[in-house]
C-alpha positions as CSV (number, residue, x, y, z in Angstrom):
1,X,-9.2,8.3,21.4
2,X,-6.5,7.4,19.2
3,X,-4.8,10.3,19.3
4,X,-4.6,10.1,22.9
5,X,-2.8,7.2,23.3
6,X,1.0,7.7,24.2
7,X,3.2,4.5,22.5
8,X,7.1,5.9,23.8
9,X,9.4,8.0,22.1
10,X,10.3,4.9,20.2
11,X,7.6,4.3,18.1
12,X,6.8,8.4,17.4
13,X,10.5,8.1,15.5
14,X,9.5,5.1,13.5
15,X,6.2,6.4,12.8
16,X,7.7,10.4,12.2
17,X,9.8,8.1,9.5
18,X,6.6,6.6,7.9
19,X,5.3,9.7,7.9
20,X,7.6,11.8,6.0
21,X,8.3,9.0,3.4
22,X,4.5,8.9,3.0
23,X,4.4,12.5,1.9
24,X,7.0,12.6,0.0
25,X,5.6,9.7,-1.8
26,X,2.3,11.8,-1.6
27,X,4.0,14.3,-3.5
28,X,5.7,12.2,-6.0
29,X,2.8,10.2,-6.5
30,X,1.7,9.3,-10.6
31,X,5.3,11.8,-11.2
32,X,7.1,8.6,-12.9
33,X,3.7,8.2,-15.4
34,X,3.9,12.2,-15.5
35,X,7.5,12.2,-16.4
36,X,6.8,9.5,-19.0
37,X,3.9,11.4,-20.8
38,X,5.9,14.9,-20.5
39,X,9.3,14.7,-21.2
40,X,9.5,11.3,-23.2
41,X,6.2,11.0,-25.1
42,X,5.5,8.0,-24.3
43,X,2.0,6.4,-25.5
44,X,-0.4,4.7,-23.5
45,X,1.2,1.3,-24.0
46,X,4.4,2.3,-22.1
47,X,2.4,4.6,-19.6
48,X,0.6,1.4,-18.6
49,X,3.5,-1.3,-18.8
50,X,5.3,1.2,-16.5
51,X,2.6,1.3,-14.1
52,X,2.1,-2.5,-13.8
53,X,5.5,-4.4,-15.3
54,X,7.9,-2.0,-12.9
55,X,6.3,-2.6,-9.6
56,X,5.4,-6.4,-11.1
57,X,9.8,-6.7,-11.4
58,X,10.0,-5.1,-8.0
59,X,7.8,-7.6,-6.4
60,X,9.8,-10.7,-7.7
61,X,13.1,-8.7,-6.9
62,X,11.4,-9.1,-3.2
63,X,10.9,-12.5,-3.5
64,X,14.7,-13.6,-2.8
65,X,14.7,-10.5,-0.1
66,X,12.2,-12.0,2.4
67,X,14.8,-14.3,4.7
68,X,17.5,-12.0,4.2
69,X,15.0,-9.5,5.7
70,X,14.2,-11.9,8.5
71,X,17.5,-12.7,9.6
72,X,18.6,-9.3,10.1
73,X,18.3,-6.3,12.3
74,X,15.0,-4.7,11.1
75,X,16.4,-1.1,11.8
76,X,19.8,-1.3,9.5
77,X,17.5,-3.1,6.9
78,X,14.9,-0.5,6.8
79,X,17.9,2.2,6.7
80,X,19.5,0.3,3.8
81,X,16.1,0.5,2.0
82,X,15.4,3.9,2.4
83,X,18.8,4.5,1.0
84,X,18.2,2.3,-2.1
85,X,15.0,4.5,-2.5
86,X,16.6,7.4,-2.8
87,X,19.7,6.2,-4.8
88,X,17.1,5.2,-7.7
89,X,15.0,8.3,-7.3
90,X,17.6,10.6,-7.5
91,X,18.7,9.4,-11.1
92,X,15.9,11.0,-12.8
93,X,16.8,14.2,-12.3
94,X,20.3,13.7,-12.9
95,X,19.5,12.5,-16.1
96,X,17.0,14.4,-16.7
97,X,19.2,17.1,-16.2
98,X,21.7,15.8,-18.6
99,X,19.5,14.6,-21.1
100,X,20.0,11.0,-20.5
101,X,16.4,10.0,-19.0
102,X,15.0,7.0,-20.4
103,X,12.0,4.7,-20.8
104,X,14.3,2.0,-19.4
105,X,15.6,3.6,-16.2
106,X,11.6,4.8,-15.0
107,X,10.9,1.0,-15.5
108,X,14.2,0.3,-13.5
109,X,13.7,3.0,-11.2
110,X,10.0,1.8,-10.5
111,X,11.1,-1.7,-10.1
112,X,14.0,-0.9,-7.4
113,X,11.4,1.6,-5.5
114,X,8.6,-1.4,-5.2
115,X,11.4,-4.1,-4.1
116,X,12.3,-1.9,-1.6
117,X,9.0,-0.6,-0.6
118,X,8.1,-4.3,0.1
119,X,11.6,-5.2,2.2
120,X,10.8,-1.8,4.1
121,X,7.7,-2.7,5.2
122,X,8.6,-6.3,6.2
123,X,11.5,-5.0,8.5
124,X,9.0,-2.2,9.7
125,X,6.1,-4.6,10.9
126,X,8.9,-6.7,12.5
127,X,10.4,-3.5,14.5
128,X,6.6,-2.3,15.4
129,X,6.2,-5.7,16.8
130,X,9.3,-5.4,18.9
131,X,8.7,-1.4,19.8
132,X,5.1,-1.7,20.8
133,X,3.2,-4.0,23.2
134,X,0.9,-6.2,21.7
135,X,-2.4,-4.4,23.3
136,X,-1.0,-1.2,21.8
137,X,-1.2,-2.6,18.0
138,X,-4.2,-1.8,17.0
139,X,-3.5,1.6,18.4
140,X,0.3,1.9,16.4
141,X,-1.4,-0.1,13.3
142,X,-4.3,3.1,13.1
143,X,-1.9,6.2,13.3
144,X,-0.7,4.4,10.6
145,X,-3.0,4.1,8.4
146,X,-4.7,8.0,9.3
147,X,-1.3,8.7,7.8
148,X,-1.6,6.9,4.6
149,X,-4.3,8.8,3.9
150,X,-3.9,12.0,4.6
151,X,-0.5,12.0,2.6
152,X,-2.9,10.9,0.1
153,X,-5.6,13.8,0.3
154,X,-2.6,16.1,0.7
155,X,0.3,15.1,-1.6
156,X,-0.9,14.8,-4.7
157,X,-2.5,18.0,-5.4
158,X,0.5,20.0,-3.7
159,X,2.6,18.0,-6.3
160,X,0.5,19.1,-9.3
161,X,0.8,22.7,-8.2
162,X,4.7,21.9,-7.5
163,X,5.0,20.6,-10.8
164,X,3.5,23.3,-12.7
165,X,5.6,25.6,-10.8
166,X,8.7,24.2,-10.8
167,X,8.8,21.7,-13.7
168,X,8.0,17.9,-13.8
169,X,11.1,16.6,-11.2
170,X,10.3,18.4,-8.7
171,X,8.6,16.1,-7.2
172,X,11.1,13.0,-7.8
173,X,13.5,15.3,-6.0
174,X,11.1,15.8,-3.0
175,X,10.1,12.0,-2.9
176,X,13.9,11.5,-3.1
177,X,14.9,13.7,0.4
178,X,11.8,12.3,2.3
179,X,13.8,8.7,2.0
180,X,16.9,10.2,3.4
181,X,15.0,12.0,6.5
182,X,13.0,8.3,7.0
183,X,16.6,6.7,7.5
184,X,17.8,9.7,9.8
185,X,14.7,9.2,11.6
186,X,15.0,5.6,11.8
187,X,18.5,6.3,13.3
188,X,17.1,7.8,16.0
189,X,15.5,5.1,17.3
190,X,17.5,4.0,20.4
191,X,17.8,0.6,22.2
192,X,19.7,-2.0,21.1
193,X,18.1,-4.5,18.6
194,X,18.9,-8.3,18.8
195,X,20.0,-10.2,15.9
196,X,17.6,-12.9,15.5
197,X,18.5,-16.3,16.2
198,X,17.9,-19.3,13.7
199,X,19.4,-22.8,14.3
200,X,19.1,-23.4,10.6
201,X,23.1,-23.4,9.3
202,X,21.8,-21.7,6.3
203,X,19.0,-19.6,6.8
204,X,18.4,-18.0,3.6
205,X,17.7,-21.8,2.3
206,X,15.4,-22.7,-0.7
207,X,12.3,-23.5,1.5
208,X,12.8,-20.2,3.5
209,X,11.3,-17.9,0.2
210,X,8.4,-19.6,1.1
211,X,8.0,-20.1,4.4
212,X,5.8,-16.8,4.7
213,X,3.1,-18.2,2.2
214,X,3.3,-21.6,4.0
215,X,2.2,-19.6,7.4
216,X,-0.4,-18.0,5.2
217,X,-2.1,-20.9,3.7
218,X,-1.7,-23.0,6.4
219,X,-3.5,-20.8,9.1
220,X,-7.5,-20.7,9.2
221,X,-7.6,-17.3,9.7
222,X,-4.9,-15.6,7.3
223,X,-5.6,-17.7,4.5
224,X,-8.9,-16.7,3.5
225,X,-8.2,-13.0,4.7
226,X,-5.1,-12.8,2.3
227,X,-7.3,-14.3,-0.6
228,X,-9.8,-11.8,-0.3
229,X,-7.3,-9.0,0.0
230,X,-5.5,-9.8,-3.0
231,X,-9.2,-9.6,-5.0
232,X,-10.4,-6.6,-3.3
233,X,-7.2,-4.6,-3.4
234,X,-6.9,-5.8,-7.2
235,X,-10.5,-5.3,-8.3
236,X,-10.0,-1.9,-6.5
237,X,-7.1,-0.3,-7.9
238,X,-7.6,-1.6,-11.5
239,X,-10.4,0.9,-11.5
240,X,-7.9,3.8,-11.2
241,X,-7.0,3.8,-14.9
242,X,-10.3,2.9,-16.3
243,X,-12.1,6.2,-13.9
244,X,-9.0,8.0,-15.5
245,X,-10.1,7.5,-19.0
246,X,-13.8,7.8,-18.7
247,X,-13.8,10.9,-16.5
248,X,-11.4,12.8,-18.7
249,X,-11.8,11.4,-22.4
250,X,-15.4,10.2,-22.4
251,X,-16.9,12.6,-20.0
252,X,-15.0,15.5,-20.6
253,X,-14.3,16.6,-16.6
254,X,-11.4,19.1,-16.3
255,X,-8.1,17.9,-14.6
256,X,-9.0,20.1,-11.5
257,X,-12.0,17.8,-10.2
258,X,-10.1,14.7,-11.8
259,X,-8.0,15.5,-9.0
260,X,-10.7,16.4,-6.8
261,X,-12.6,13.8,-7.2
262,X,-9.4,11.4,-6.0
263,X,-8.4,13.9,-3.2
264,X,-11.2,14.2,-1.4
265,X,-12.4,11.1,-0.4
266,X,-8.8,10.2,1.1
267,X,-9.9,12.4,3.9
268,X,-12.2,9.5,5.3
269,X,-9.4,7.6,5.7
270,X,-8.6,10.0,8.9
271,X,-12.3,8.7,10.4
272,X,-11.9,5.3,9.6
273,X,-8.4,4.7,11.1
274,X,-9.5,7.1,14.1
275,X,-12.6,4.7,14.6
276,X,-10.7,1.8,14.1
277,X,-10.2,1.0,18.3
278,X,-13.2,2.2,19.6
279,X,-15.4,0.0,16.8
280,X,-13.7,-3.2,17.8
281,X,-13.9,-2.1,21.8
282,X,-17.9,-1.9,21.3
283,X,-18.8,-4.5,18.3
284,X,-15.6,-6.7,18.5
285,X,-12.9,-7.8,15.5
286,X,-15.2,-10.7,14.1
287,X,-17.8,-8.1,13.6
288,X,-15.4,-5.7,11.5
289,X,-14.1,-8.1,9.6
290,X,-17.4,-9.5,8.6
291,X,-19.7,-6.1,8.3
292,X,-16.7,-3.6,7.2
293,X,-15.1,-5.8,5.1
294,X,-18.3,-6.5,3.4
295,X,-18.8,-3.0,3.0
296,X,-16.0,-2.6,1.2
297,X,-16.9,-4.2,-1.5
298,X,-20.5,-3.0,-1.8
299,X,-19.7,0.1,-3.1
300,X,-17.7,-0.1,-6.3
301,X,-20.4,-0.6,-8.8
302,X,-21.7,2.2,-8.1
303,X,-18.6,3.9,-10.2
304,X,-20.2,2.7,-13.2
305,X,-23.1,4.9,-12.8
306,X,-20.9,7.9,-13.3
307,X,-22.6,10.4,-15.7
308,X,-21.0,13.8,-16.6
309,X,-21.2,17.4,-14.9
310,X,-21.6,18.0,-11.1
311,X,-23.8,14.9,-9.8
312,X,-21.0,12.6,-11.8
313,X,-18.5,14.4,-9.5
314,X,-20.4,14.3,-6.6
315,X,-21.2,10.0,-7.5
316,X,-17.5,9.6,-7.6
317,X,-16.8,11.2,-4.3
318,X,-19.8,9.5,-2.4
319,X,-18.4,6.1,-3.7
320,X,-14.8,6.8,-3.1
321,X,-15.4,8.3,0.2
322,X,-17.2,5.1,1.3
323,X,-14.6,2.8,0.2
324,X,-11.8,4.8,2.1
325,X,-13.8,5.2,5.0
326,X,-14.5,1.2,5.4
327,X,-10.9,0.2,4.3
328,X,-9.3,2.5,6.6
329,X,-11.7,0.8,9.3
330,X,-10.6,-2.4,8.3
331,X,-6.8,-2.7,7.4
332,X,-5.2,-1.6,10.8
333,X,-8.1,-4.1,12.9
334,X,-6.4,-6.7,9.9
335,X,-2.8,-5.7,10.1
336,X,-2.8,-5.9,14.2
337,X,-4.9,-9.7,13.6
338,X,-2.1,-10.4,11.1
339,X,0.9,-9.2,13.3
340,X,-0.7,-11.2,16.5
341,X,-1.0,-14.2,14.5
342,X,2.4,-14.5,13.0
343,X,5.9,-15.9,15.4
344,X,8.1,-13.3,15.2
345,X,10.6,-15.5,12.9
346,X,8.2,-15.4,10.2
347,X,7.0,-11.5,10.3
348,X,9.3,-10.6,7.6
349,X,8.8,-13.0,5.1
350,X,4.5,-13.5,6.0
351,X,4.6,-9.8,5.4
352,X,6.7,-9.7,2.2
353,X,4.6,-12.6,0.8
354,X,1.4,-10.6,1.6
355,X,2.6,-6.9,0.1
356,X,4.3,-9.5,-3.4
357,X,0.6,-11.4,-3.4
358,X,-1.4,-8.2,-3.6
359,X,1.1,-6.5,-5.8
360,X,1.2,-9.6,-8.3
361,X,-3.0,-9.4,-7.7
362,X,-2.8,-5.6,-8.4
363,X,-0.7,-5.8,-11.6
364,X,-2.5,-9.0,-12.9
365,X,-6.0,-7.3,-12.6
366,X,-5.2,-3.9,-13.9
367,X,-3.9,-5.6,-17.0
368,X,-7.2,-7.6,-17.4
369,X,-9.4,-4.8,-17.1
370,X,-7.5,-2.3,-19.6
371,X,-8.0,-5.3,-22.2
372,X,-11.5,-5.6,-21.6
373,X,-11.9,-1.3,-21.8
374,X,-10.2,-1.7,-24.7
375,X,-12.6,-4.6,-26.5
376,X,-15.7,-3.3,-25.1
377,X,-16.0,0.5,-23.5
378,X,-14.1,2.1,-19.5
379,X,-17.8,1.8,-18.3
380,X,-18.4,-2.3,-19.4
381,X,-14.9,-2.7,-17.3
382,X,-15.8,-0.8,-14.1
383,X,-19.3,-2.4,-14.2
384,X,-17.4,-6.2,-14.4
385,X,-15.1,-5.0,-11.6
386,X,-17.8,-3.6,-9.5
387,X,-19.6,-7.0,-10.0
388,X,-16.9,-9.7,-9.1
389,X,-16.0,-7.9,-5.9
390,X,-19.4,-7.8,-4.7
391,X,-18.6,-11.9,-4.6
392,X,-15.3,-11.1,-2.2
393,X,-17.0,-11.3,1.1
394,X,-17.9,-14.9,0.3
395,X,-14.1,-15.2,0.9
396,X,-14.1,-13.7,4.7
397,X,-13.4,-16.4,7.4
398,X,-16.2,-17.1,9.5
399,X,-15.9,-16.3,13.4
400,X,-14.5,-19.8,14.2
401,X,-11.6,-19.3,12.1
402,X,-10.4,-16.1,13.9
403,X,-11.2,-16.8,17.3
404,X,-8.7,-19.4,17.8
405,X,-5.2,-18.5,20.1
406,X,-2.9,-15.7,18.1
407,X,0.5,-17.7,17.1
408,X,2.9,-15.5,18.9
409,X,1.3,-16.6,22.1
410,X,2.1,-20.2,21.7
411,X,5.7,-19.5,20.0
412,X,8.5,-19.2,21.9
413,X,10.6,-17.9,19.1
């Protein structure tokens, strides 16, 4: 079992680290929207431009980051980050507390938090890589993921009740502390890291912002797995908004099974990531990529169906649990292919160009849907989006393309 499996006192601090940032983002998570709609009155225009155009800013920010992330220390960087993470978060309550908050520091604020996010996570691939032997990854790359989602089921409906309680930065604050204990824990982390060599004079050169997309596209495997993440992961979470507005406006549910119906499902994401290793030990990778990641996208449709009172709950929780149960399946069996397949001297930047590529994907699509709600009806929207990805598997690379020799095996770097 997964839980089983002992990876060294080294990787339980960096994953204690993930951990504690992912519930305090579990906490804070939708607060900045919240915060918007509560203490500044902001319409939907500016509740939506703050969730796309501040993590859309945050992703080009990251752009420029990527080969200064690569050749670095991961564990300083992913300090630094954390820090910068909590430096912006910890202005909203300040000025909140002053009566200084703005609609132009959230949209700040949001953009610093994704640019950093994205850095973070490009350091922390490259230190897993470095911390945990390569036939542990899948292994590392599932207790992961199980703790994505259960900071998902968990946080946000502990936040709601926290922000009822205690007013609507509470959970900024929280979100802000959890950065702080992530870098404390990353300090912890013992062993002296390398600085990583290059015999490039300057490094950070023009070609290097997009040597992580030139490893993508140019690698059978990765390149049609990155295109069909950036559709399914858009087509995905531009439902979000468009559920949002249907289930509460048109169908008149009550903000507790909103949250419910959200919540809920995130616990599959603990039998997915749990099954992730024994799934590929009996049926092999090819076969989850192929059959899981089809499954994926079967499901979504099925959200335009939703009709009101119990059995409309009960729809959106069968569909939701599905999809979280197949993608938690599927990303750490992806994320261990994408690790093995990648030198380490282009981790940092294949991973930054993956998280910007489905953030740009993300922001892009949610746009495009919430103008089609808006010229035809929620339920027209969700019934496009359910149709297109149902046309995403067509993307998946076929057995050939995955079979081939991981990179790091024939790089010496």
């Amino acid at each position: 079992m997964v839980g089983r499996r002992r990876l060294g006192r080294q990787f339980g601090w960096l994953w204690a680290s993930y951990a504690v940032s992912a519930y305090g983002s579990g906490l804070g998570f939708g607060a900045l929207p919240l915060i918007a709609v509560l203490v500044l009155h902001a319409g939907p225009a500016e509740v939506s431009a703050l969730s796309a155009v501040g993590p859309a800013v945050g992703a080009l920010i990251a752009v420029p980051l990527a080969p200064w992330v690569e050749f670095r220390r991961k564990r300083p960087v992913m300090i630094m980050m954390d820090l910068a993470r909590f430096a912006a978060m910890v202005t909203i309550p300040v000025a909140y507390a002053f009566g200084w908050l703005s609609f132009v520091q959230l949209l700040v604020v949001s953009a610093v938090v994704a640019a950093a996010k994205i850095a973070f996570n490009a350091a922390g691939g490259a230190c897993l890589k470095a911390l945990v032997r390569p036939d542990d990854l899948l292994v590392a790359n599932a207790r992961f993921e199980s703790t994505n989602w259960s900071s998902i089921a968990v946080g946000p409906p502990l936040g709601g009740a926290a922000i009822g309680l205690f007013g609507p930065v509470t959970t900024v604050v929280a979100d802000a502390l959890s950065y702080l204990l992530s870098a404390l824990g990353i300090t912890a982390i013992r062993g002296r890291e390398e600085a990583p060599r290059t015999t490039d004079k300057s490094p950070v050169r023009a070609g290097a912002l997009v040597d992580g997309w030139r490893h993508i596209m140019g690698h059978p495997g990765l390149r049609p797995f990155y295109l069909n993440q950036m559709l399914v992961s858009g087509l995905i979470m531009a439902t979000e908004p468009l559920l949002a507005v249907l289930l509460l406006r048109r169908l008149g549910f009550p903000p507790w099974q909103y949250a419910l119906a959200f919540a809920a499902p995130c616990l599959g994401g603990l039998i997915g990531s749990r099954l992730a290793r024994r799934v590929v030990a009996r049926f092999g990778r090819h076969w989850v990529f192929r059959t899981v990641g089809t499954l994926r996208a079967v499901w979504l449709i099925g959200l335009a169906f939703v009709r009101p009172g119990v059995v409309g709950l009960v729809t959106v929780i069968v569909v939701e649990l599905a999809i979280i149960i197949n993608m938690s399946l599927y990303s750490p069996v992806l994320a261990t292919y994408r690790l093995e397949h990648t030198p380490r001297h282009l981790v940092a930047r294949t991973l930054s160009a993956w998280s910007i590529g489905q953030q740009a994907s993300i922001a892009i699509l949610t746009a495009l849907a919430g103008l089609l709600a808006d010229v035809t009806s929620p339920r027209t929207a969700l019934t496009v989006a359910g149709l297109l990805i149902l046309t995403t598997p067509l993307l998946l690379p076929r057995q050939d393309q995955t079979s081939h020799e991981p990179e790091v095996c024939r790089s010496h770097s």
